[in-house]
VOLUMLO-382055 format. One record per residue (C-alpha): residue in one letter; residue number from 1; x, y, z. Coordinates in steps of 0.25 Angstrom, whole numbers, padded with zeros to 4 digits. Example, Ala and Ser with C-alpha at 12.3 -4.5 7.8 and 13.67 -1.06 7.14 Angstrom:
> aa / i / X / Y / Z
> A / 1 / 0049 / -0018 / 0031
> S / 2 / 0055 / -0004 / 0029
END
This chain:
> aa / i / X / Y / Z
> X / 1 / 0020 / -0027 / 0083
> X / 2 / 0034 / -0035 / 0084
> X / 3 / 0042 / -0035 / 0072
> X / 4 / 0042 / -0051 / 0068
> X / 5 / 0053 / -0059 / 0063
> X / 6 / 0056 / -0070 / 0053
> X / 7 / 0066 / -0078 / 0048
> X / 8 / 0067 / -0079 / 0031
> X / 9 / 0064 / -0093 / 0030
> X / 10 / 0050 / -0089 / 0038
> X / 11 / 0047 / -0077 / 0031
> X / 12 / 0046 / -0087 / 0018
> X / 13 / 0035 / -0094 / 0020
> X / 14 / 0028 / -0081 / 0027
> X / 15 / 0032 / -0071 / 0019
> X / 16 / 0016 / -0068 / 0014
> X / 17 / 0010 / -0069 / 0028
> X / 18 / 0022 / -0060 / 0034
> X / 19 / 0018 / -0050 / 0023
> X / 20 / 0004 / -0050 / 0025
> X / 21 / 0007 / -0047 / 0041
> X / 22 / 0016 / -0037 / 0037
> X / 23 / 0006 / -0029 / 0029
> X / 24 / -0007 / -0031 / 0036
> X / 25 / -0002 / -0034 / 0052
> X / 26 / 0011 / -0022 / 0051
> X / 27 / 0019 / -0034 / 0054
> X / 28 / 0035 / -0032 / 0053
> X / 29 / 0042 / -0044 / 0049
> X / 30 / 0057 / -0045 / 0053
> X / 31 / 0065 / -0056 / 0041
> X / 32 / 0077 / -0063 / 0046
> X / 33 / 0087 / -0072 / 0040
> X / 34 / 0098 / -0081 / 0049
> X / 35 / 0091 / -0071 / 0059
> X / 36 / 0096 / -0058 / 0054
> X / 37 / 0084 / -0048 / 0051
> X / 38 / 0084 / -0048 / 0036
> X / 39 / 0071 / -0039 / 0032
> X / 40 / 0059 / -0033 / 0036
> X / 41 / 0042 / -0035 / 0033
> X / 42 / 0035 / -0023 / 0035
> X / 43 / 0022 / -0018 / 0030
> X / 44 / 0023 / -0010 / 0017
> X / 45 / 0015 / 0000 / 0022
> X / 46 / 0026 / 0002 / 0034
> X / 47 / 0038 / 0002 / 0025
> X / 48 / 0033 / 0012 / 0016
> X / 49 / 0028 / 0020 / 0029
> X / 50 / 0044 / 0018 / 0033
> X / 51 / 0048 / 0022 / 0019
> X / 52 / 0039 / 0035 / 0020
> X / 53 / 0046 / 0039 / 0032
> X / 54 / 0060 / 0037 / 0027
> X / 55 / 0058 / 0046 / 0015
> X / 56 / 0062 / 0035 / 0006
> X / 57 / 0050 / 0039 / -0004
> X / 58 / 0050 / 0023 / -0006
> X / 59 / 0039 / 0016 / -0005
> X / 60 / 0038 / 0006 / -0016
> X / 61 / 0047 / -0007 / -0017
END
C-alpha cells in the first residue's frame, strides 16, 4: 500500500473518513502544510506495535 498524502486544509473536511481508513484499511496518511510534511495517520494498532518495539513501554496517549 503507498503512503498517501494531504494537505491541511483537505484533511479538515476528511478527517473522519481518513481515520476510519486508517484504522480498518492500514492506510498511512502523510499531513502537509505549504507542502512540508507535518504529521502522520497511522493505525493505532501500528503505533502501539512501533511503540512495542522501541521499548518506550508507552502505549497510551
Amino acid at each position: 500500500m503507498s503512503t498517501e498524502h494531504i494537505a491541511t486544509n483537505d484533511l479538515r473536511t476528511q478527517l473522519g473518513r481518513r481515520i476510519d481508513e486508517a484504522h480498518f484499511r492500514g492506510a498511512h496518511l502523510v499531513v502537509e502544510k505549504n507542502g512540508e510534511p507535518r504529521a502522520v495517520v497511522v493505525p493505532y494498532a501500528w503505533w502501539q506495535e512501533k511503540q512495542a518495539e522501541a521499548g518506550s513501554g508507552h502505549t497510551a496517549p
